[in-house]
C-alpha positions in Angstrom: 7.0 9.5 -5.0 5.9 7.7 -8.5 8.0 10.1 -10.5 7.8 9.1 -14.1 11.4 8.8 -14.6 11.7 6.4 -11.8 10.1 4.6 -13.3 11.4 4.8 -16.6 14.6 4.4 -15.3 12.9 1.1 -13.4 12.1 -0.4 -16.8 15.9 0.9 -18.1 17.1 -1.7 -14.7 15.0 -4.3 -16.0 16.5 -4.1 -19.8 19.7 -3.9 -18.6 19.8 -6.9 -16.0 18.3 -8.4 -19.3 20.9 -7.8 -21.5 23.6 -8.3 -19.0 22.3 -11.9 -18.8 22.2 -12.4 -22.1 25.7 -12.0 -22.9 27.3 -14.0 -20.2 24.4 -16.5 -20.5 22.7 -16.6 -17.2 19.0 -18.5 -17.1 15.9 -16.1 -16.9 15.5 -17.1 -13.0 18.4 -15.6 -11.5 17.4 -12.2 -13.2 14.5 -12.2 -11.9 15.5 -13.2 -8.3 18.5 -10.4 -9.1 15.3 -8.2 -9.4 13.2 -9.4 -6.6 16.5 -9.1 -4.5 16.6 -5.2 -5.8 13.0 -5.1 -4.9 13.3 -6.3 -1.7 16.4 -3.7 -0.7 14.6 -1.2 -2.2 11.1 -1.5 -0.4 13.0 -2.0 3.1 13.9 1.1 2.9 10.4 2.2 1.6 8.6 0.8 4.4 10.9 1.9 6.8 10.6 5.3 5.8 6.5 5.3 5.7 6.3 3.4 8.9 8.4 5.6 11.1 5.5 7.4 12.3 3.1 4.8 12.3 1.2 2.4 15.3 3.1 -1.3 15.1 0.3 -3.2 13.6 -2.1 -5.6 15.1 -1.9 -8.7 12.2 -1.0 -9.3 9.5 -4.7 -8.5 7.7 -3.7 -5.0 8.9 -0.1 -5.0 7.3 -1.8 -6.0 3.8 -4.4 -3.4 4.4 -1.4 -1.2 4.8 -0.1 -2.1 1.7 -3.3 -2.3 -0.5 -4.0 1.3 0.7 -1.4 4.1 2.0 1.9 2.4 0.1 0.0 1.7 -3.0 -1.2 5.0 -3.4 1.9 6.7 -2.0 4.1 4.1 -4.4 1.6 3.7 -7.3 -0.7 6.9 -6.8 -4.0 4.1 -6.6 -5.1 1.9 -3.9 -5.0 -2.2 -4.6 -8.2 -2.5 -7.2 -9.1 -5.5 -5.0 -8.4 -7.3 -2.0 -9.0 -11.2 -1.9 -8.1 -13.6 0.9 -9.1 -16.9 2.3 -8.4 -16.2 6.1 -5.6 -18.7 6.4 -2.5 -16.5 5.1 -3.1 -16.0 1.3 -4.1 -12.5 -0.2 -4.6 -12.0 -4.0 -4.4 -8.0 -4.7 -5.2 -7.2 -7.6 -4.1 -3.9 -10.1 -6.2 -3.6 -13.1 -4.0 -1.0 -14.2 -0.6 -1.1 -12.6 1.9 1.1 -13.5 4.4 -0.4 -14.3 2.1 -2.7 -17.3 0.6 0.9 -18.3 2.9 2.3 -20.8 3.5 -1.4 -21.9 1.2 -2.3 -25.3 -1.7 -4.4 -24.1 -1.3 -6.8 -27.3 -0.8 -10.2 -26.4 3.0 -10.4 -27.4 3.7 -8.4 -24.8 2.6 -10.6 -21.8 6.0 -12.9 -22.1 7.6 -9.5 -21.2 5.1 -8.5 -18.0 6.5 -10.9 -15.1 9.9 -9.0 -16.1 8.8 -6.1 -14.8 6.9 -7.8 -11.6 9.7 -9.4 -10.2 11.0 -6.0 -8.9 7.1 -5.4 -7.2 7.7 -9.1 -5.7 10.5 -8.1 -3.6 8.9 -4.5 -2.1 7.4 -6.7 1.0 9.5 -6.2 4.4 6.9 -5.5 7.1 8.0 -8.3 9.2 6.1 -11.3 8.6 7.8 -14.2 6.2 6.1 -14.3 3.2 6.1 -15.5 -0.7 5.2 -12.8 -3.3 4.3 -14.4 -6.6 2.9 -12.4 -9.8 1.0 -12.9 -12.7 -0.7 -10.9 -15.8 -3.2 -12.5 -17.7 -4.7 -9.2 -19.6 -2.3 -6.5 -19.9 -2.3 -3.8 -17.6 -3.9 -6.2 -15.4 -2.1 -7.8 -13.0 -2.2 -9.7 -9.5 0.2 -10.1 -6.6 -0.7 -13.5 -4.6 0.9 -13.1 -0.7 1.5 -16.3 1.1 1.7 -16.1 4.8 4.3 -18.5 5.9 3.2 -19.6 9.7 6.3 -20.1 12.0 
């Protein structure tokens, strides 16, 4: 599934939404909500596919476990490097080297350019609980996803 020219072309998407912006002037936000909205279409379908066959789960503990696990490795080829949480809806997982950050230079110039490439991850959650994906790189190809339970 993690071809490398998906996701060259991913990081072709991410120029271009870039550039498009540029010329017609649009702030930085609503490219990366244009992303996270491209992220979220896209993992729909993802998890729609890798679930058919699946048991509903029990939680939403299991559902991250899900995630940090079998559509990590299916999506990324690696499980989740680490799985944090403080039992009341927030998860940190963290990548130490995620793929999309790889073929990226780990100089320090390069982390204005990171969340860029993030914003499209941010939007592959769709397993049926309401939630806020926020991302953040503080040593390249490090990153870490922080999911916020929203309780109806």
């Amino acid at each position: 599934m993690a071809d490398e020219g998906l996701f060259l072309l991913l990081h072709e998407m991410v120029t271009g939404v870039y550039k498009s912006a540029e010329q017609v002037e649009v702030e930085n936000g609503r490219c990366i909500t244009k992303l996270e909205n491209m992220g979220f279409r896209v993992g729909q379908g993802l998890i729609e596919r890798f679930t058919k066959d699946t048991a509903r789960f029990k939680d939403e503990l299991d559902i991250i476990k899900f995630i940090c696990k079998d559509f990590w490795t299916t999506v990324f080829k690696k499980q989740i490097d680490n799985l944090r949480t403080n039992h009341q809806g927030i998860y940190v997982l963290q990548d130490n080297k995620f793929l999309l950050l790889t073929q990226m230079s780990s100089g320090k110039q390069y982390l204005d350019h990171a969340p860029k490439y993030l914003a499209f991850t941010c939007g592959l959650s769709n397993l049926g609980i309401k939630s806020t994906v926020t991302a953040e790189v503080s040593a390249m190809p490090a990153c870490k996803f922080q999911v916020i339970i929203q309780k109806m």
